[in-house]
Backbone of each chain as ProteinMPNN parsed JSONL, in Angstrom:
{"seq_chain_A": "XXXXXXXXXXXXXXXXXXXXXXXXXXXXXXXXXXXXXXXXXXXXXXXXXXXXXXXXXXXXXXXXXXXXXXXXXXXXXXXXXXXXXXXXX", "coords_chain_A": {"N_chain_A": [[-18.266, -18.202, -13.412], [-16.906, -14.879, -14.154], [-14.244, -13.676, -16.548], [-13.252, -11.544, -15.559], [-12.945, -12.204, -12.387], [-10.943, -14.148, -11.325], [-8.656, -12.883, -11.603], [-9.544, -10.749, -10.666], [-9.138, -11.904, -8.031], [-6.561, -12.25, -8.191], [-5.262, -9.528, -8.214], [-6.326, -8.767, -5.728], [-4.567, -10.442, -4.21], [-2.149, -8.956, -4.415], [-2.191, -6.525, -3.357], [-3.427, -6.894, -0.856], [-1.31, -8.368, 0.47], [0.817, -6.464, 0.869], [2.753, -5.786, 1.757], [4.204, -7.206, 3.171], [6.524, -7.49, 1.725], [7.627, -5.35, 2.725], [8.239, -6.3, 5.319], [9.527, -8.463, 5.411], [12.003, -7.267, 4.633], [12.449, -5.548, 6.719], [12.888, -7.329, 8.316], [15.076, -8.377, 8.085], [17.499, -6.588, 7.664], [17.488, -4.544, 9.17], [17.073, -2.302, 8.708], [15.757, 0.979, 8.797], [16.182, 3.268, 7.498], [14.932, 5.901, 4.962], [12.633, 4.629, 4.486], [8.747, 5.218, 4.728], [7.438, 6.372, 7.834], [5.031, 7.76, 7.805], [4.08, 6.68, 5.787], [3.359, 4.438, 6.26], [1.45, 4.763, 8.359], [-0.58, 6.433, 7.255], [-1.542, 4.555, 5.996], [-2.508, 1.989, 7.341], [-4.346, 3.604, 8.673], [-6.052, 3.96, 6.24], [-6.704, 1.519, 6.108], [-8.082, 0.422, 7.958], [-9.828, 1.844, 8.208], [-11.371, 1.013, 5.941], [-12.36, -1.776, 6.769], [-13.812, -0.878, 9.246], [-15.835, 0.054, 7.198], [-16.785, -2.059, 5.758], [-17.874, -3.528, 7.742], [-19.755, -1.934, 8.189], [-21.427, -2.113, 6.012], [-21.98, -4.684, 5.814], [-19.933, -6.656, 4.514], [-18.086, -8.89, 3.954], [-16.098, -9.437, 2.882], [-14.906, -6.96, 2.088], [-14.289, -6.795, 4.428], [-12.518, -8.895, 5.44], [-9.769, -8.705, 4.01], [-9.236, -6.242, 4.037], [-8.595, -6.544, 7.393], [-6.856, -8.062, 7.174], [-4.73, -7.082, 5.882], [-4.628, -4.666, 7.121], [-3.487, -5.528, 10.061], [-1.126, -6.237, 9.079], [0.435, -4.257, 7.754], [0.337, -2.998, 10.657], [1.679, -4.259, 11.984], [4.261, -4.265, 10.201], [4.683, -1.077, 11.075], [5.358, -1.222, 13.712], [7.513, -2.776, 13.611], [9.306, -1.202, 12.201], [9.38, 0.855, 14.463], [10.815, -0.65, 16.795], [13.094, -0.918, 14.907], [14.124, 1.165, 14.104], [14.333, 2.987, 16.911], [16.804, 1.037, 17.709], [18.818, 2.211, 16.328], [19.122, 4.573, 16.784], [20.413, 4.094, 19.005]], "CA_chain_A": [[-17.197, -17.271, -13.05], [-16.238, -14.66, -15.401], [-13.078, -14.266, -16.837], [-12.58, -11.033, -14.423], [-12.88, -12.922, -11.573], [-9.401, -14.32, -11.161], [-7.82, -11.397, -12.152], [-9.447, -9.745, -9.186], [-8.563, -12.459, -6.508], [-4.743, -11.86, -7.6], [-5.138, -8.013, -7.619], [-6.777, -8.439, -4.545], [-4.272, -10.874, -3.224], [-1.268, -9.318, -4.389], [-2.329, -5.586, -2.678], [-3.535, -7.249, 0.378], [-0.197, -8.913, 1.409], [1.56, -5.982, -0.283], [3.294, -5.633, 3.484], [4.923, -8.755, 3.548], [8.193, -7.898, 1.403], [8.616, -4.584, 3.704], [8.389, -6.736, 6.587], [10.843, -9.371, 5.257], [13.284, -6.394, 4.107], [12.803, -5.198, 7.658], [13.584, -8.175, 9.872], [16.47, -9.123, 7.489], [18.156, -6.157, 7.522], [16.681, -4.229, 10.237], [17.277, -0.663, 7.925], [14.313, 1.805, 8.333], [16.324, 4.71, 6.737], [14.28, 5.945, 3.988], [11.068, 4.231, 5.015], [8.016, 7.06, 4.996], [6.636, 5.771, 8.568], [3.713, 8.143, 7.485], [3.002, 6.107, 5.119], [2.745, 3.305, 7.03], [0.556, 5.266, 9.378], [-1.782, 6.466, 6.695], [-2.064, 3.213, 5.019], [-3.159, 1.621, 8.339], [-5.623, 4.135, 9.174], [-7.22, 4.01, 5.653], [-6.91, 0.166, 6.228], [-8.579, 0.248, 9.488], [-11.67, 2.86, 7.882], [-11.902, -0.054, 4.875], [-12.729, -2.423, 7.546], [-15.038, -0.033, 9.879], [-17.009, 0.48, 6.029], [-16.699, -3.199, 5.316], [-18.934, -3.933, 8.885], [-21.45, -1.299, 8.57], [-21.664, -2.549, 4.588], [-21.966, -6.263, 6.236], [-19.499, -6.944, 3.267], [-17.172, -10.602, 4.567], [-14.616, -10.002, 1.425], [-13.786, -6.211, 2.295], [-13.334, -6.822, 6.296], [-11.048, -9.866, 5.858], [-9.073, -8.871, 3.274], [-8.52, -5.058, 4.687], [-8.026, -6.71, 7.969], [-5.137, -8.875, 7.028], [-3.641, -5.809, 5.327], [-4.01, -3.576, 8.351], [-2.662, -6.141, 10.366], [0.31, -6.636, 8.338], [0.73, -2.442, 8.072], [0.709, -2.597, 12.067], [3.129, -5.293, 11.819], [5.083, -3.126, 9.451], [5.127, -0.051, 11.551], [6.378, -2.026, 15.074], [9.515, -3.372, 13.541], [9.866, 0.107, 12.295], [9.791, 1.565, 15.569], [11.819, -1.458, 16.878], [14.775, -0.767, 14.374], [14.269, 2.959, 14.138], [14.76, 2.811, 17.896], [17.761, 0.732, 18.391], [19.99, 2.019, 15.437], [19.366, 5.379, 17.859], [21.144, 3.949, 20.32]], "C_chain_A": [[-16.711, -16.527, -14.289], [-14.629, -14.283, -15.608], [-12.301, -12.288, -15.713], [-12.479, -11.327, -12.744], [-10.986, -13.558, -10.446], [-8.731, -13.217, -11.35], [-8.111, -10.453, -10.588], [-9.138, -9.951, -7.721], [-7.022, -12.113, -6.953], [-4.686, -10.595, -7.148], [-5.34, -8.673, -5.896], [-5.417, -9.184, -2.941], [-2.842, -10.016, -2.902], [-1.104, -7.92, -3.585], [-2.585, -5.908, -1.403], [-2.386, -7.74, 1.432], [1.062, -7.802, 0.709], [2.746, -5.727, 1.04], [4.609, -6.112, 3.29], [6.635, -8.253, 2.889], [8.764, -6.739, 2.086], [8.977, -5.332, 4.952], [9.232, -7.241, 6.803], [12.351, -8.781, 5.198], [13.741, -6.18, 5.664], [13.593, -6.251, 8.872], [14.822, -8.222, 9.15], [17.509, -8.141, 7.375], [18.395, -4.567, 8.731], [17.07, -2.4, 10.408], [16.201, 0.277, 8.409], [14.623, 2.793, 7.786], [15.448, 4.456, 5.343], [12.869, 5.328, 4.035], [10.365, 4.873, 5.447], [7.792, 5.964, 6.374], [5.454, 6.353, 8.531], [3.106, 7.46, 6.437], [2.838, 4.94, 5.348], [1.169, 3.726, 7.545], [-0.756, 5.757, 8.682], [-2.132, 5.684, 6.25], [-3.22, 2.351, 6.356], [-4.38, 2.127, 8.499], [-6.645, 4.175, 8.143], [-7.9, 2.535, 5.75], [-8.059, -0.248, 6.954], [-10.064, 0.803, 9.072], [-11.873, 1.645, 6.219], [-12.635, -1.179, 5.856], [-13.939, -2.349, 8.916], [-15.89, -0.121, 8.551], [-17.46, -0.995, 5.867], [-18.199, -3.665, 6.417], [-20.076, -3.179, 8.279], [-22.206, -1.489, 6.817], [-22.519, -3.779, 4.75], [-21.082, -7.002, 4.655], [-18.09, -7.899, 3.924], [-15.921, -9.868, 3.854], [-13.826, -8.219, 1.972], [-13.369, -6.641, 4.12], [-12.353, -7.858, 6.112], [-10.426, -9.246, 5.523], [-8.468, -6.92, 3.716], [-8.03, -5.334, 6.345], [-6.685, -7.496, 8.098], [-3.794, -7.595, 6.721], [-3.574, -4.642, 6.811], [-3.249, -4.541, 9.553], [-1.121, -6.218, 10.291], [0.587, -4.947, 8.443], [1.333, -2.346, 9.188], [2.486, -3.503, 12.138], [4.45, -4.081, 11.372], [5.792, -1.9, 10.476], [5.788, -0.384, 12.863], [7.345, -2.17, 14.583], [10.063, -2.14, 12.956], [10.269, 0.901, 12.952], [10.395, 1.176, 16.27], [13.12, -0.759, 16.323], [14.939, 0.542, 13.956], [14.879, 3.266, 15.695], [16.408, 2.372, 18.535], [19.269, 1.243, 17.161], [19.972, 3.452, 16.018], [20.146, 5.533, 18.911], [22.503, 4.647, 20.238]], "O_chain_A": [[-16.231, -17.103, -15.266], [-13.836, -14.657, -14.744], [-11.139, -12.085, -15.363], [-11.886, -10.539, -12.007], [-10.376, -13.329, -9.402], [-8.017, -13.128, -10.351], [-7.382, -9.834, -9.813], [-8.964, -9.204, -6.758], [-6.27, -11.703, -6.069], [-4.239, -10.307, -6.037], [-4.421, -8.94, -5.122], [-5.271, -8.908, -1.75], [-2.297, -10.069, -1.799], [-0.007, -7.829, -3.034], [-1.968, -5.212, -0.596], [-2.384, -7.636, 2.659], [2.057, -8.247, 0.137], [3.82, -5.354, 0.569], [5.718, -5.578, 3.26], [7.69, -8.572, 3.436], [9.984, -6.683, 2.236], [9.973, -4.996, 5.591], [9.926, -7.07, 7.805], [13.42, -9.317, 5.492], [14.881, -6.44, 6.049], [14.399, -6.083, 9.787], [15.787, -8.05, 9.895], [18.576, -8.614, 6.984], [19.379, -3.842, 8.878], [17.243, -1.627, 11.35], [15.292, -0.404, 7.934], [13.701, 3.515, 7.405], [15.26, 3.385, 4.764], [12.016, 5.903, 3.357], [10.685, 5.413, 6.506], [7.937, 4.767, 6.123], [4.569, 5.739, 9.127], [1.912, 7.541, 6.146], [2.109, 4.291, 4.598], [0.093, 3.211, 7.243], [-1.85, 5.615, 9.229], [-3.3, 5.8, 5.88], [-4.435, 2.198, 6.233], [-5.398, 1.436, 8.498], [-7.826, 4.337, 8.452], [-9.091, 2.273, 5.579], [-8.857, -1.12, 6.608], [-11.146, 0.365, 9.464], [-12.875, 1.891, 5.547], [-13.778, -1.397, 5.455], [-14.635, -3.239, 9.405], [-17.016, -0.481, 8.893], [-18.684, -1.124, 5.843], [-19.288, -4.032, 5.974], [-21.141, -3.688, 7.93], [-23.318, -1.052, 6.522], [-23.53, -3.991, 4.08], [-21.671, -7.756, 3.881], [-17.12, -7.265, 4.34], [-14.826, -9.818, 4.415], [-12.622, -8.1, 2.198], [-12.284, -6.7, 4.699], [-11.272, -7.683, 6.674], [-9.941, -8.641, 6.478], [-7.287, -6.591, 3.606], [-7.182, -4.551, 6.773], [-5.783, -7.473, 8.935], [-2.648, -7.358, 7.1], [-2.61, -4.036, 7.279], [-2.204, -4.016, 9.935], [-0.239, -6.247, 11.15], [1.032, -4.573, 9.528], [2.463, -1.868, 9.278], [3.697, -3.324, 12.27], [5.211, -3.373, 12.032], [7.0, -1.755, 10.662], [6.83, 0.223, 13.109], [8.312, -1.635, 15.125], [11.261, -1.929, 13.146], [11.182, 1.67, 12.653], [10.976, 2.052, 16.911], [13.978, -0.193, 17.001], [15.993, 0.918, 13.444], [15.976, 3.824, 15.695], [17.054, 2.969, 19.397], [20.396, 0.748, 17.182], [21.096, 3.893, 15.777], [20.501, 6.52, 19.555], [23.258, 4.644, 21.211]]}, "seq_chain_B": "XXXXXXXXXXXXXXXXXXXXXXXXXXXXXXXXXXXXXXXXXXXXXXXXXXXXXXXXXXXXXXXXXXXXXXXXXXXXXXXXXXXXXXXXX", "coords_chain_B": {"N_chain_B": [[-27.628, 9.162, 1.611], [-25.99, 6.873, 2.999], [-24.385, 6.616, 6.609], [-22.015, 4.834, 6.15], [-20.75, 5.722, 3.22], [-19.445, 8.678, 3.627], [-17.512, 6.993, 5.739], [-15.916, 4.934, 3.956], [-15.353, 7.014, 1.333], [-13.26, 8.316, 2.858], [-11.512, 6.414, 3.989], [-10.638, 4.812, 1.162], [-9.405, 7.864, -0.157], [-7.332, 7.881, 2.077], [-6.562, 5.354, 1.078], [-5.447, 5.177, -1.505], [-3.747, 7.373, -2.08], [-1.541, 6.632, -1.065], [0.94, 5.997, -0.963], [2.188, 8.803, -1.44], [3.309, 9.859, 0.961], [5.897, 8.358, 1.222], [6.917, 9.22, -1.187], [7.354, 12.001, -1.294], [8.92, 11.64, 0.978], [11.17, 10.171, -0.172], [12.038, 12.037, -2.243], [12.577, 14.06, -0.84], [14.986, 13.092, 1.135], [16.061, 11.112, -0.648], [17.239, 8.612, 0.048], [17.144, 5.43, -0.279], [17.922, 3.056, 1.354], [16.093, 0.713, 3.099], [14.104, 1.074, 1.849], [11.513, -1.121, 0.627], [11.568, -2.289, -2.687], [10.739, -4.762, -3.491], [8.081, -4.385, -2.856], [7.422, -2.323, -3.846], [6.711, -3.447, -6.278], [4.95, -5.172, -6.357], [2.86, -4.001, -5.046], [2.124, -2.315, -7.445], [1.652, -3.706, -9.277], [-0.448, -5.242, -8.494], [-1.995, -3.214, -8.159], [-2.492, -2.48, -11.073], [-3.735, -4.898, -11.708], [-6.261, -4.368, -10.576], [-7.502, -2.303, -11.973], [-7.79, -3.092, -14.62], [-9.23, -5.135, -13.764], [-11.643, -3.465, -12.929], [-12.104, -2.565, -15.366], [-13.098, -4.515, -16.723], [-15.106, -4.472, -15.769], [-16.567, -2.637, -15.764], [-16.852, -0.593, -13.78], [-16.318, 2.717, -12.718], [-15.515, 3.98, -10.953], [-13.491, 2.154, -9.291], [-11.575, 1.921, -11.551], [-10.359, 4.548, -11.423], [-9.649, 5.17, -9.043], [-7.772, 3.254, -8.492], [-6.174, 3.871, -10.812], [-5.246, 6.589, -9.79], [-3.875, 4.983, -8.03], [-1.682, 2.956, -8.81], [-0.317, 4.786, -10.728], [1.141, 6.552, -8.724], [2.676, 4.518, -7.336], [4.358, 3.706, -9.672], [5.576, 6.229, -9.737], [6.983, 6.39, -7.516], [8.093, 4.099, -7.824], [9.939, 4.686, -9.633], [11.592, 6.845, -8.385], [12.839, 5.625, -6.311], [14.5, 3.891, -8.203], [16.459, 5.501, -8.912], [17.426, 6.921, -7.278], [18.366, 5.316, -5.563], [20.728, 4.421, -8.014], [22.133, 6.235, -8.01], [23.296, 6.348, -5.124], [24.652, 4.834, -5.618], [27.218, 5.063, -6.738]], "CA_chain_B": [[-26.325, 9.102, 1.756], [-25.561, 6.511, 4.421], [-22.917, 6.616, 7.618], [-20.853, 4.301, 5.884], [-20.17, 6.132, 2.873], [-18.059, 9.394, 3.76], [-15.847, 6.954, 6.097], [-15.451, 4.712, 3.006], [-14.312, 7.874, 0.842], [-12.087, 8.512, 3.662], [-10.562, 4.834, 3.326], [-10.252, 5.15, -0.092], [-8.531, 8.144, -0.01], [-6.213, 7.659, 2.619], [-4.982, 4.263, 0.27], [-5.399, 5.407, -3.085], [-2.759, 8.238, -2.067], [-0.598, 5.804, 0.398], [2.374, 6.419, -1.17], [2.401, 10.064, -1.48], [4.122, 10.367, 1.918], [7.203, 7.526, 0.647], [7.094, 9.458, -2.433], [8.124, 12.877, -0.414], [10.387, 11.807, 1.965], [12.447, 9.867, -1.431], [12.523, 13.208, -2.94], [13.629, 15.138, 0.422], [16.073, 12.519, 2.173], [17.055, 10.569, -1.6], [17.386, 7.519, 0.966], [16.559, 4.497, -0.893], [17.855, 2.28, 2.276], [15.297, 0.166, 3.758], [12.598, 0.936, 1.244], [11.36, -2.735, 0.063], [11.481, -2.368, -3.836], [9.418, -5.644, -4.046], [6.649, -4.059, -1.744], [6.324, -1.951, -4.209], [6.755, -3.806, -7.479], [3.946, -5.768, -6.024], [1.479, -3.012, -5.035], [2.084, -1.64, -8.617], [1.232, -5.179, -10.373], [-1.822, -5.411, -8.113], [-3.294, -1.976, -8.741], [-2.655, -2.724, -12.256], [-4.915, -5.648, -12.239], [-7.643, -3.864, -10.138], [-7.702, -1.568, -12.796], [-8.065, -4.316, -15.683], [-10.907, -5.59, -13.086], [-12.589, -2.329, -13.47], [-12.718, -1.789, -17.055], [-13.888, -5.373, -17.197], [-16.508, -5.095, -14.262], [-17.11, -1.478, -16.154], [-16.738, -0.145, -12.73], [-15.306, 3.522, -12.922], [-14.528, 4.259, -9.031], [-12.189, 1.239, -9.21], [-10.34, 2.173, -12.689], [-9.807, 5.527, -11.525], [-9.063, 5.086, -8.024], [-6.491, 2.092, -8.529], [-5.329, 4.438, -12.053], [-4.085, 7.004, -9.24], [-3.126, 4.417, -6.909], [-0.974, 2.747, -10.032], [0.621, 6.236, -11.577], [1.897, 6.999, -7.61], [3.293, 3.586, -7.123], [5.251, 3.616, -10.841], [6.519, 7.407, -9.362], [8.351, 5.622, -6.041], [9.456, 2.992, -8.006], [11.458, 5.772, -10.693], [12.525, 7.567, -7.892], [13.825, 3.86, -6.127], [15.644, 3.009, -9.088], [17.265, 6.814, -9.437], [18.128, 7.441, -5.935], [19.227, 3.87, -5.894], [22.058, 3.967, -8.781], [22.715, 7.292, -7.608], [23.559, 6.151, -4.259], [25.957, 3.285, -5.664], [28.205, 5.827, -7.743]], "C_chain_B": [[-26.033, 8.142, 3.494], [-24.553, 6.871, 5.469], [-21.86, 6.044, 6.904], [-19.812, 4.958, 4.692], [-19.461, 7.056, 2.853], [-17.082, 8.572, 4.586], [-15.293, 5.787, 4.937], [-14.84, 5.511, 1.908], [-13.187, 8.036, 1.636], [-10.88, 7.755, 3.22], [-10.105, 4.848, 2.289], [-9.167, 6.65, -0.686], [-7.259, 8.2, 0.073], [-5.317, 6.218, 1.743], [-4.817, 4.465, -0.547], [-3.835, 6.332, -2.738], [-1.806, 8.11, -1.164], [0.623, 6.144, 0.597], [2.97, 7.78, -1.616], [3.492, 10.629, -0.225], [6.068, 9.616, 1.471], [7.616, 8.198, -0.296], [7.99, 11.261, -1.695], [9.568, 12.739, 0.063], [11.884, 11.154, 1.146], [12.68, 11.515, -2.008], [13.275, 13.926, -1.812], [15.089, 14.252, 1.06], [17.256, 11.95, 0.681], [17.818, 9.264, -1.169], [16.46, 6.042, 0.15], [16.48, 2.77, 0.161], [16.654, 1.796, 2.672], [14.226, 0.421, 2.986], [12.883, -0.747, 0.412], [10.881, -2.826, -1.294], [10.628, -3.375, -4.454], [8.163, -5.403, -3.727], [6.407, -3.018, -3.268], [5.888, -1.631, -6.221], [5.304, -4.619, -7.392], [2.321, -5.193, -5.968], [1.423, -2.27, -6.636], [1.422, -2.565, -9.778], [-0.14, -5.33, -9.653], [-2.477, -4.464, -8.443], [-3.486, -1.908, -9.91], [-3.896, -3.694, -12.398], [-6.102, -5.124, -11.49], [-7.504, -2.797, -11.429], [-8.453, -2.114, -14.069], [-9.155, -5.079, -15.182], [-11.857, -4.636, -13.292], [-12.983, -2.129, -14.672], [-13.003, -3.061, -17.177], [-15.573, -5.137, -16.594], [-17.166, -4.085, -15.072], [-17.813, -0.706, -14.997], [-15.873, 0.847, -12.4], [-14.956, 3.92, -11.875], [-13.466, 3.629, -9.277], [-11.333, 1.367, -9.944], [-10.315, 3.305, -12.01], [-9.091, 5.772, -9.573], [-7.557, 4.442, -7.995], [-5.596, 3.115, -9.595], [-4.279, 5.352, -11.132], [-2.957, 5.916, -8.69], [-1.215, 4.187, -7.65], [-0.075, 3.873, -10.111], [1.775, 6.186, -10.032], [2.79, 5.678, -7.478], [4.161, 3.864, -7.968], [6.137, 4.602, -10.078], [7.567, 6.575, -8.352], [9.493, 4.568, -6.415], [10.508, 3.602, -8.622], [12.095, 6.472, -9.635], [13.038, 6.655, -6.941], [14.976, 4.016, -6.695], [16.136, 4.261, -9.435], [18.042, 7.084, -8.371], [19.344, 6.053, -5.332], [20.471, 3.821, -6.266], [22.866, 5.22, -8.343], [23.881, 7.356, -6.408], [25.027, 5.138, -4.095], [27.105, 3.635, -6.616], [29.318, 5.831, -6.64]], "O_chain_B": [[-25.928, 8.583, 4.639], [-23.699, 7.622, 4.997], [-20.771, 6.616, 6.941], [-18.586, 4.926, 4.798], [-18.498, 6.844, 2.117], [-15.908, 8.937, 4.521], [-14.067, 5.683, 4.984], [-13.855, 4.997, 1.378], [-12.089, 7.895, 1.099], [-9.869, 8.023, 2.572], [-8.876, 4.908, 2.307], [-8.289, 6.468, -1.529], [-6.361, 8.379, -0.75], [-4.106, 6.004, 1.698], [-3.745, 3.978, -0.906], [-2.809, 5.846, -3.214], [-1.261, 9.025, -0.546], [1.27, 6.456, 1.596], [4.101, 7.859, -2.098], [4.288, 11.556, -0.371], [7.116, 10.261, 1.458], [8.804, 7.991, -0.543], [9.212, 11.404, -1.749], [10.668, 13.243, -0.166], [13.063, 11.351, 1.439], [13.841, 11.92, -2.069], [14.442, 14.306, -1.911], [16.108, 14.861, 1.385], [18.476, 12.099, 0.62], [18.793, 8.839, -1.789], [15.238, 5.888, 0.16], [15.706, 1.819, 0.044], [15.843, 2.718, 2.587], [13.188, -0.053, 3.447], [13.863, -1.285, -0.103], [9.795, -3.395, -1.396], [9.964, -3.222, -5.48], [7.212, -6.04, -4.179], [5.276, -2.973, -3.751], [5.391, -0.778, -6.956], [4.594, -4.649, -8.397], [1.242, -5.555, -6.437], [0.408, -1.6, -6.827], [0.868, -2.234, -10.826], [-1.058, -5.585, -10.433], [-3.55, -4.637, -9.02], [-4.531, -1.353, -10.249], [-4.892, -3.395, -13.056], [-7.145, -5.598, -11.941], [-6.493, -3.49, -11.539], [-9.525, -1.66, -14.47], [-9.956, -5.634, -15.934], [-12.913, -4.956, -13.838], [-14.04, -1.6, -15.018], [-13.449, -3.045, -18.325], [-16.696, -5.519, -16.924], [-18.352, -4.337, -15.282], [-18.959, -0.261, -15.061], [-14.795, 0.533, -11.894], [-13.791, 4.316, -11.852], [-12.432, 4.26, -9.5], [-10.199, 1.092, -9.55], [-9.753, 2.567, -11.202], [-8.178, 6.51, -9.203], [-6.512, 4.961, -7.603], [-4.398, 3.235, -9.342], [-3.057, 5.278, -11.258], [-1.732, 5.914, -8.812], [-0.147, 4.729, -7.366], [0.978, 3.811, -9.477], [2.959, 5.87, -10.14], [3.971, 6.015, -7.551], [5.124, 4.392, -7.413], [7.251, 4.227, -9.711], [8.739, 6.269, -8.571], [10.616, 4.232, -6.039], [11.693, 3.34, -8.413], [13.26, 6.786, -9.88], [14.142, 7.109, -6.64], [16.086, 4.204, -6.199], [16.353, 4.228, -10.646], [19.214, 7.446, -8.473], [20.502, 5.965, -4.926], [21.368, 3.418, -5.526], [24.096, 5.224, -8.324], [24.931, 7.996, -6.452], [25.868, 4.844, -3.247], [27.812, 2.8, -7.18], [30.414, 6.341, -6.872]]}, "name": "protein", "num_of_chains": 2, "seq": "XXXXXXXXXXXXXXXXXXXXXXXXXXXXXXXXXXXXXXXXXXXXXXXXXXXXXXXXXXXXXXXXXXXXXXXXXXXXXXXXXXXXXXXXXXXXXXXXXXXXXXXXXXXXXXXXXXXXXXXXXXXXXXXXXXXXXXXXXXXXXXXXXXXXXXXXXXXXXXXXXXXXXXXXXXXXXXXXXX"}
């Protein structure tokens, strides 16, 4: 293993779950002002075409690891449209 | 030139320049609410080390892809932490 190795599982881990602290911001406070939802929406969709390339590559490491992240994106953009929704009311 | 690679430029693209839309709507709205400052202290520390993976791997797609990704992230976070203190005057 060389010594970039590690270095590229954190990159890799720390962009892949990079979601997670909008998600946490969102349930906990359940704000979306100021939140692009386009850039949710483009992140997803490049997410989603990393994971279409990943198959027709046959490449394991990009389909998981862009499907967790588009996952988490979608995630993202629901509780956006959730609490974008009810602070409408 | 296979199928897979223009929708992998695509992908790449659409994430390299993710935060171009967050980076907008901070300059137009100046709404720092609900953006998740660790989301994107996180994506800024990860594209950093894909970068530092690249110039090890000596893999120049990845340093210069992640280099934008990087630069755009740093931008959201200065205009975060401006619109931010601004907001708390």
């Amino acid at each position: 293993m060389s010594f970039a190795t590690p270095i590229g599982i954190v990159a890799a881990l720390l962009t892949t779950f990079g979601f997670v602290p909008q998600i946490i911001k969102l349930l906990r406070t359940r704000k979306t002002d100021g939140v692009s939802a386009i850039m949710v929406v483009q992140i997803a969709a490049g997410l989603l075409l990393w994971v279409i390339y990943g198959i027709l590559r046959d490449d394991f490491i990009i389909i998981i690891a862009n499907t967790i992240g588009f996952l988490l994106a979608i995630t993202t953009l629901m509780l956006y449209l959730i609490f974008k929704n009810r602070s409408a009311d």
